[in-house]
Backbone bond lengths (Angstrom), bond angles and torsions (degrees), N, CA, C in turn:
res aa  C-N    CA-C-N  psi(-1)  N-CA   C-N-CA  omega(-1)  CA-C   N-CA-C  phi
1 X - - - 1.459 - - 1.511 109.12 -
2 X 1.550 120.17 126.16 1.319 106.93 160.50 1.379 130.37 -60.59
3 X 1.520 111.57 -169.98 1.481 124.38 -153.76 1.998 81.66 -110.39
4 X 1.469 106.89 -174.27 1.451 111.51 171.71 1.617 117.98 -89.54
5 X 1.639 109.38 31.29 1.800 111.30 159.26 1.596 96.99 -84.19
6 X 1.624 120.64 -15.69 1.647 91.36 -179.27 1.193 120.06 -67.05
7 X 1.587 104.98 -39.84 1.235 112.40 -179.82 1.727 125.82 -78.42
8 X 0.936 121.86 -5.50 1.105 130.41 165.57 1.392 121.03 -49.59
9 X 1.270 143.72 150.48 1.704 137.33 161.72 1.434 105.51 -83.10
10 X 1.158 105.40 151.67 1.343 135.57 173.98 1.945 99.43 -57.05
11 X 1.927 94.37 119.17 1.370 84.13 174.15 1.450 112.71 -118.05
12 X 1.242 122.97 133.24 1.494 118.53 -171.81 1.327 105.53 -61.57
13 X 1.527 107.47 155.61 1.748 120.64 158.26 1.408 105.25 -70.63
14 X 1.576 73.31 158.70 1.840 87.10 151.43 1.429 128.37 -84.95
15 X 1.533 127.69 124.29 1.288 119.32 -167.82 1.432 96.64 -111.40
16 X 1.675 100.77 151.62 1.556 104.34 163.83 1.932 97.78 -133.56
17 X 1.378 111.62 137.29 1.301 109.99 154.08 1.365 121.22 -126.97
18 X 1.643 104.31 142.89 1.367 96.58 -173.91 1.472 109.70 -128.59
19 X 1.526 137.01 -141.17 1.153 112.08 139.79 2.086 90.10 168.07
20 X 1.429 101.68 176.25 1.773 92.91 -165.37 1.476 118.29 52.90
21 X 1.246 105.42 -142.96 2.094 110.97 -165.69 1.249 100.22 -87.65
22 X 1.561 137.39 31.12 1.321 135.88 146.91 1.525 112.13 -116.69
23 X 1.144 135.05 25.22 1.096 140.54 164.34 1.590 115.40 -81.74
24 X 1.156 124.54 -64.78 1.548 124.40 166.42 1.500 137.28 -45.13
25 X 1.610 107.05 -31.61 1.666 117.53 146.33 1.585 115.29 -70.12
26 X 1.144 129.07 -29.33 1.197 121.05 179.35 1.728 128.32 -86.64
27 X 1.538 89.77 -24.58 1.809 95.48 163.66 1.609 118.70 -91.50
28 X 1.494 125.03 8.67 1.378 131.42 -159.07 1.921 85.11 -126.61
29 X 1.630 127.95 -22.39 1.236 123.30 165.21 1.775 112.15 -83.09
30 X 1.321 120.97 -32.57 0.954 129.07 158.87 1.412 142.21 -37.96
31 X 1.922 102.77 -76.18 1.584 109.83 159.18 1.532 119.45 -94.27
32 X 1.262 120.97 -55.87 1.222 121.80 -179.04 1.335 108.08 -161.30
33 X 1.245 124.81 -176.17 1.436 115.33 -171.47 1.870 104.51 -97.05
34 X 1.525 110.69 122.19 1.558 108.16 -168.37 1.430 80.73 -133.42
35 X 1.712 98.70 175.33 1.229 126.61 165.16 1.455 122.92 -106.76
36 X 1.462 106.76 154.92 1.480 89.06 177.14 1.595 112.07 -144.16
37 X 0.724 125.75 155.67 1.376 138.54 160.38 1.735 136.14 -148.98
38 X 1.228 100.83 139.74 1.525 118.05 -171.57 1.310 105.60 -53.16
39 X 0.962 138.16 167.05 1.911 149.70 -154.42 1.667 94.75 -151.87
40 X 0.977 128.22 -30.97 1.504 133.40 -162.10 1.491 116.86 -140.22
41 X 1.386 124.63 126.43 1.246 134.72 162.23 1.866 97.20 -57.85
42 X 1.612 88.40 131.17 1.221 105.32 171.00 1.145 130.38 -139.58
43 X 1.651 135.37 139.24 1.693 106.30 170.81 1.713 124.66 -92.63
44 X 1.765 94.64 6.99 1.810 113.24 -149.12 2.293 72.98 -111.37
45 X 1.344 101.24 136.93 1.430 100.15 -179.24 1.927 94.06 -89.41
46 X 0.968 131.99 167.10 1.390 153.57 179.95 1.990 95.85 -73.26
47 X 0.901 104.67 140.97 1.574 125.92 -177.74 1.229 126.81 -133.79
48 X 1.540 133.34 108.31 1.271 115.90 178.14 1.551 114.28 -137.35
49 X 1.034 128.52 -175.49 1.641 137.19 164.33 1.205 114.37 -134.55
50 X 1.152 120.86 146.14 1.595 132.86 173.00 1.717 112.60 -123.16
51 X 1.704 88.75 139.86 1.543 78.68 -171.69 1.785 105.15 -129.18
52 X 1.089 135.71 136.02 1.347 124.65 -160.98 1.647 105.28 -126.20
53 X 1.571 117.08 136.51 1.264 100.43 175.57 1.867 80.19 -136.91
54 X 1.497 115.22 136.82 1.350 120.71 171.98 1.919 113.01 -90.22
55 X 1.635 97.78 140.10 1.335 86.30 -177.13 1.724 120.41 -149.49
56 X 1.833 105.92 81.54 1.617 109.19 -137.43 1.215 122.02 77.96
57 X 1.082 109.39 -131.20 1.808 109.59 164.60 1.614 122.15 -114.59
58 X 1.502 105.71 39.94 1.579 90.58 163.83 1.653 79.66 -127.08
59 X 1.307 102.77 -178.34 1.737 135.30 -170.89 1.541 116.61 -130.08
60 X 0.962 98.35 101.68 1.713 102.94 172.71 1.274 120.70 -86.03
61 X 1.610 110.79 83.88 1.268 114.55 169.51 1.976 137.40 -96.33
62 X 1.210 108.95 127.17 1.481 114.75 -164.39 1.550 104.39 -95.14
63 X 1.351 126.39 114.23 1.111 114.94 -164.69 2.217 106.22 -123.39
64 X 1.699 105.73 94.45 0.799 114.89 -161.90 1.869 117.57 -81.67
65 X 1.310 135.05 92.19 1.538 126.83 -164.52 1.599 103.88 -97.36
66 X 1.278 108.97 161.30 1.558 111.21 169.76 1.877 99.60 -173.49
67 X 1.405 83.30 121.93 1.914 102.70 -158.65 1.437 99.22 170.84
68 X 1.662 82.68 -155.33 1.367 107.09 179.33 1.813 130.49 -85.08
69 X 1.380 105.91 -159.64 1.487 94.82 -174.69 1.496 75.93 -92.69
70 X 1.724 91.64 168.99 1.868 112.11 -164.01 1.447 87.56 -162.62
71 X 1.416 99.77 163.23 1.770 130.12 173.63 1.525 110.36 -149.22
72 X 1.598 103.41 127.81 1.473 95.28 159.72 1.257 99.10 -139.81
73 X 1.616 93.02 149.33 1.348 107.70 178.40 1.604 114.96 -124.91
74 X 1.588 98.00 161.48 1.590 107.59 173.60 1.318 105.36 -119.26
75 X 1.705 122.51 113.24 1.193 107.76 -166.54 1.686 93.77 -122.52
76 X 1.487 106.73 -179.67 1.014 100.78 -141.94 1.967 90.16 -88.82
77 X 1.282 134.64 -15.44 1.241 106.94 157.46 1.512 135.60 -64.26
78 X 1.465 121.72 -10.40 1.394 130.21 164.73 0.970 109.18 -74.08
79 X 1.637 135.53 -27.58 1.268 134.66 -161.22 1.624 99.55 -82.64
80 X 1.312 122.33 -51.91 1.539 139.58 175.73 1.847 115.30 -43.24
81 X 1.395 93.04 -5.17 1.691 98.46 -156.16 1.584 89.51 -121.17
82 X 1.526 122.40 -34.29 0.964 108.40 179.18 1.385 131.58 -102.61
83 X 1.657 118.88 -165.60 1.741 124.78 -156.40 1.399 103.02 -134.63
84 X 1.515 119.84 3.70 1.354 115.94 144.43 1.426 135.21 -62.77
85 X 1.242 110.17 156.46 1.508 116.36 -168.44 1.783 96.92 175.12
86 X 1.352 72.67 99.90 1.879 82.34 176.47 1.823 86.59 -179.23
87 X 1.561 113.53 169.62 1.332 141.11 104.80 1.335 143.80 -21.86
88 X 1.451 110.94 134.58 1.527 113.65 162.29 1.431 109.80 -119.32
89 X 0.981 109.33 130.88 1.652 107.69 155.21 1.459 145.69 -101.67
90 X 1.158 118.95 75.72 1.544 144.06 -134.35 1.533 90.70 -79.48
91 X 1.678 104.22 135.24 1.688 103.38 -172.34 1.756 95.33 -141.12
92 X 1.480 138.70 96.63 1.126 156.21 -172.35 1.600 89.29 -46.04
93 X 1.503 131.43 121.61 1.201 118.69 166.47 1.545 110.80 -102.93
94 X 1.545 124.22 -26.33 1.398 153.60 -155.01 1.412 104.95 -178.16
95 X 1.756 95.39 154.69 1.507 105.14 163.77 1.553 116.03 67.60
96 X 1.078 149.18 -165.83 1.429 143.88 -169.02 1.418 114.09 -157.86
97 X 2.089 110.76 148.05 1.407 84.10 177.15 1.806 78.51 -161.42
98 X 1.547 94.20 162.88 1.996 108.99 -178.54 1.825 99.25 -95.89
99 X 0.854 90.26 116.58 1.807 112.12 165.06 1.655 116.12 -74.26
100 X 1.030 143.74 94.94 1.960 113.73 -171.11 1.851 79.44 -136.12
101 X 1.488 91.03 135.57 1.651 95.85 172.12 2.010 96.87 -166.02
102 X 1.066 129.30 153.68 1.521 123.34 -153.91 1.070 130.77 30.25
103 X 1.148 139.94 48.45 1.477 111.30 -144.21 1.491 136.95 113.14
104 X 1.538 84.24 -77.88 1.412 108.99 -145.76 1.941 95.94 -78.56
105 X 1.398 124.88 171.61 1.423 127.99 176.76 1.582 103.78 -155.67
106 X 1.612 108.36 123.72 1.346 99.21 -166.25 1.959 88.46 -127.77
107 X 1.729 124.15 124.31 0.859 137.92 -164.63 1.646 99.14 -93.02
108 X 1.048 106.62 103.03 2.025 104.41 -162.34 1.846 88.02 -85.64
109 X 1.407 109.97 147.67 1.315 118.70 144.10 1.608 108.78 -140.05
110 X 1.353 113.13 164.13 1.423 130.01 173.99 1.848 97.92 -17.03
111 X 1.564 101.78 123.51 1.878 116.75 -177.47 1.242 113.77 87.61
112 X 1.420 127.51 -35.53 1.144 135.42 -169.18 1.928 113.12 -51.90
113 X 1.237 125.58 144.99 1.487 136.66 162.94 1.083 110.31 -107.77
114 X 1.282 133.92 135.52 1.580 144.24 127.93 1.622 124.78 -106.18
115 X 1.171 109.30 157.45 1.646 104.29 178.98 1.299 110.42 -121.86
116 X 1.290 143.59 97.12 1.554 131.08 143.54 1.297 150.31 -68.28
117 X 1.628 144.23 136.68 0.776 160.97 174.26 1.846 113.49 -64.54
118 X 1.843 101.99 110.17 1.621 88.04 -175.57 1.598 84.36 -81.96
119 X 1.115 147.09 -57.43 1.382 125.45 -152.61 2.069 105.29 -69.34
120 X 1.013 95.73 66.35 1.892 96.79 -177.67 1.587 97.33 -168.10
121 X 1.234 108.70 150.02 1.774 103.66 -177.96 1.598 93.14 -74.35
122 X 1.430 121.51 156.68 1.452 151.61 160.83 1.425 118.37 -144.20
123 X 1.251 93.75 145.97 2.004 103.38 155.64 1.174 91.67 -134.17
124 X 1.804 92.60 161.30 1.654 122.29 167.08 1.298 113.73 -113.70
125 X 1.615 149.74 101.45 1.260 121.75 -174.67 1.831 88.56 -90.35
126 X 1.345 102.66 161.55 2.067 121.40 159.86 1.291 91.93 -109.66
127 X 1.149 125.24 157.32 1.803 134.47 179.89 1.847 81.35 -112.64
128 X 1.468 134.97 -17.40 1.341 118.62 -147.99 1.609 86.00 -170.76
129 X 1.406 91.31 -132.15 1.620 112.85 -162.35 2.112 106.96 -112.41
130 X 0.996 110.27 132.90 1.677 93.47 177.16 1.686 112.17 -161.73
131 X 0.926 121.10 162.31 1.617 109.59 -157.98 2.358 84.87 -142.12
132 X 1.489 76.15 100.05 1.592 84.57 167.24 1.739 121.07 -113.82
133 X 1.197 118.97 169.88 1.104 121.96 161.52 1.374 116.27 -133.28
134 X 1.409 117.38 137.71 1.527 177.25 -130.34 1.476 131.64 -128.28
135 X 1.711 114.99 77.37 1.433 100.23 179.94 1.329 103.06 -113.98
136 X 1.429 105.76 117.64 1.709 112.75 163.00 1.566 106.01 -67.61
137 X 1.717 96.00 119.45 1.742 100.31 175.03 1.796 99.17 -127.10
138 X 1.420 89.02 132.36 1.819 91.29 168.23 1.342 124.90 -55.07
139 X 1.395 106.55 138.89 1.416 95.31 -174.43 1.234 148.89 -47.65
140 X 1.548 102.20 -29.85 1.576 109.67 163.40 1.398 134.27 -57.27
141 X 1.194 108.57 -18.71 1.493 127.49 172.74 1.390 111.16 -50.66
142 X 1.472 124.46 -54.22 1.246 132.67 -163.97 1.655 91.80 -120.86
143 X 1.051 167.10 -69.65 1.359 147.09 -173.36 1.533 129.80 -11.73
144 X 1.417 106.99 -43.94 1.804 105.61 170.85 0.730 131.03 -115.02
145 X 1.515 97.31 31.51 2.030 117.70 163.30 1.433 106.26 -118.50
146 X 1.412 126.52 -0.63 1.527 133.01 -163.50 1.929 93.57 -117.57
147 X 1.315 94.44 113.77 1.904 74.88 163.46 1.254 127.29 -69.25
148 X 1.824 105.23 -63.13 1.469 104.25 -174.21 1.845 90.12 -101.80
149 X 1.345 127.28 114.24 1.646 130.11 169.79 2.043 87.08 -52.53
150 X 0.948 116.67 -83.17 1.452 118.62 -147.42 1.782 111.83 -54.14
151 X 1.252 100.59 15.51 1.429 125.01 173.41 1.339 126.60 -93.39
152 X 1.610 112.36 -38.87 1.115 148.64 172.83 1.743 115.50 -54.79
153 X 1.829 92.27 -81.96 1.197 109.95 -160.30 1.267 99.96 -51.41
154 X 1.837 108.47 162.43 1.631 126.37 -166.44 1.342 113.79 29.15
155 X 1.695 133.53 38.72 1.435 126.76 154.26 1.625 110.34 -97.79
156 X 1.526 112.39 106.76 1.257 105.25 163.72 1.318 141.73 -17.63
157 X 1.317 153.64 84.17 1.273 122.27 161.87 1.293 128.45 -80.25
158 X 0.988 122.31 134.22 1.496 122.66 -169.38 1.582 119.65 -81.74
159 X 1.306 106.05 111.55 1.761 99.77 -169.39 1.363 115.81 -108.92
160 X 1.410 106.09 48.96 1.566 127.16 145.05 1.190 126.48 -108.51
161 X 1.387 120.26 16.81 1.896 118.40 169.86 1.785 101.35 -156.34
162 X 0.540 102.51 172.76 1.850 139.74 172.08 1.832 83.35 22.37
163 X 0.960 111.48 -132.81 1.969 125.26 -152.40 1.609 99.77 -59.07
164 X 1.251 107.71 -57.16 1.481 126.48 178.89 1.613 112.60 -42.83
165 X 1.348 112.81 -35.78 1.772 127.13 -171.04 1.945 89.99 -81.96
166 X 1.572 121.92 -43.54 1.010 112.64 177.40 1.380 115.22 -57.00
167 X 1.311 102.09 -63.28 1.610 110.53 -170.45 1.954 111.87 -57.02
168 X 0.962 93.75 17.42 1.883 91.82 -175.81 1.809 83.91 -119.54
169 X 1.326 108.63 -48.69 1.357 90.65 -164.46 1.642 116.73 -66.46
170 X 1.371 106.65 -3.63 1.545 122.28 -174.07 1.554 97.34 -72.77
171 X 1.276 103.45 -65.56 1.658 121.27 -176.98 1.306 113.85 -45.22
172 X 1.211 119.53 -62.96 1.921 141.45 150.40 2.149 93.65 -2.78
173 X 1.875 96.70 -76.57 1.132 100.06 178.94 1.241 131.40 -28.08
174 X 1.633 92.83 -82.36 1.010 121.39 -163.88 2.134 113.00 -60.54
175 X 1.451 100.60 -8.35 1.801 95.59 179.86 2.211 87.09 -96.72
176 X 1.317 122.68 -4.26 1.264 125.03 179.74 1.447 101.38 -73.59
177 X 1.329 126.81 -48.87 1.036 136.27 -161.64 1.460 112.39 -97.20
178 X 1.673 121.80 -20.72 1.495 100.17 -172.75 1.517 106.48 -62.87
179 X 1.165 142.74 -48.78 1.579 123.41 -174.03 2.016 114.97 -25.60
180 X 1.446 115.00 -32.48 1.143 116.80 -137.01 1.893 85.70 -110.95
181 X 1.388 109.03 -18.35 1.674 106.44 -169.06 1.736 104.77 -101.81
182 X 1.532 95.43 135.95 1.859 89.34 177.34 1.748 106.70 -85.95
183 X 1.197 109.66 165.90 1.276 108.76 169.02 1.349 143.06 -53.03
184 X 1.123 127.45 -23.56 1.207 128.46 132.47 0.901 139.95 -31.35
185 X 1.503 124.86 -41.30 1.718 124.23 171.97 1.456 110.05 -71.79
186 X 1.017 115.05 6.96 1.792 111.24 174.73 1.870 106.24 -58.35
């Protein structure tokens, strides 16, 4: 038997759309403060939507693009300036994108997870257009389940086989269901 999200109504996200030379202020007010820059001469400006559903204290954000190739980065003078401090948990829904943060470089396609660190430099390149989802989790969440974090961040897991195939199909779910779950059930 379910819990009382069946019965609950459907609660909308929060949407943002933006698109052209207000797109990069609006995804840096969103997740954190990044940089960005274009990869490709274009005459079509970059387009995206954001979709937010809160749940406790993480954020389920869906971050939908359609354009050109793009990069954003978190470098380490934005990082010095800012009051974030959390996780992402990056879940490939469509489309493709490069993860690189310590090191490490995780080549996402459709299922795929990566995790980044906002207080640590990162980039994201898009080769194109791709519609991922995004849960900002506080750090404590994942710190005393992670031995070494800087081990972690930007390693692919692949969520077409063994734990990794679970943990996508969880995520899969669980972005099915946020309309239908209140915040509390986080």
């Amino acid at each position: 038997m379910r819990g009382t999200s069946s019965q609950s109504t459907t609660r909308p996200p929060t949407v943002m759309r933006s698109s052209g030379p207000s797109w990069p202020s609006t995804i840096s007010s969103v997740f954190v403060e990044l940089e960005y820059e274009q990869l490709e001469v274009s005459d079509k400006p970059i387009r995206g939507r954001i979709y937010q559903y809160e749940f406790g204290d993480l954020m389920f954000q869906r971050s939908i693009t359609s354009g050109h190739a793009h990069r954003v980065t978190r470098s380490e003078r934005l990082i010095r300036h800012s009051p974030h401090n959390n996780y992402f948990i990056g879940f490939l829904l469509s489309g493709g994108a490069v993860l690189s943060q310590d090191g490490h470089t995780a080549d996402l396609h459709p299922g795929d997870i990566a995790i980044l660190d906002s207080t640590r430099v990162y980039s994201i390149d898009v080769p194109k257009s791709f519609d991922a989802l995004w849960i900002r989790t506080p750090r404590y969440r994942l710190e005393g389940r992670l031995h070494d974090v800087s081990e972690v961040m930007a390693n692919k897991i692949d969520g077409h086989t063994g734990v990794g195939h679970v943990a996508s199909e969880m995520l899969r779910a669980a972005l099915a269901e946020a309309p239908r779950l209140a915040p509390q059930e986080a």
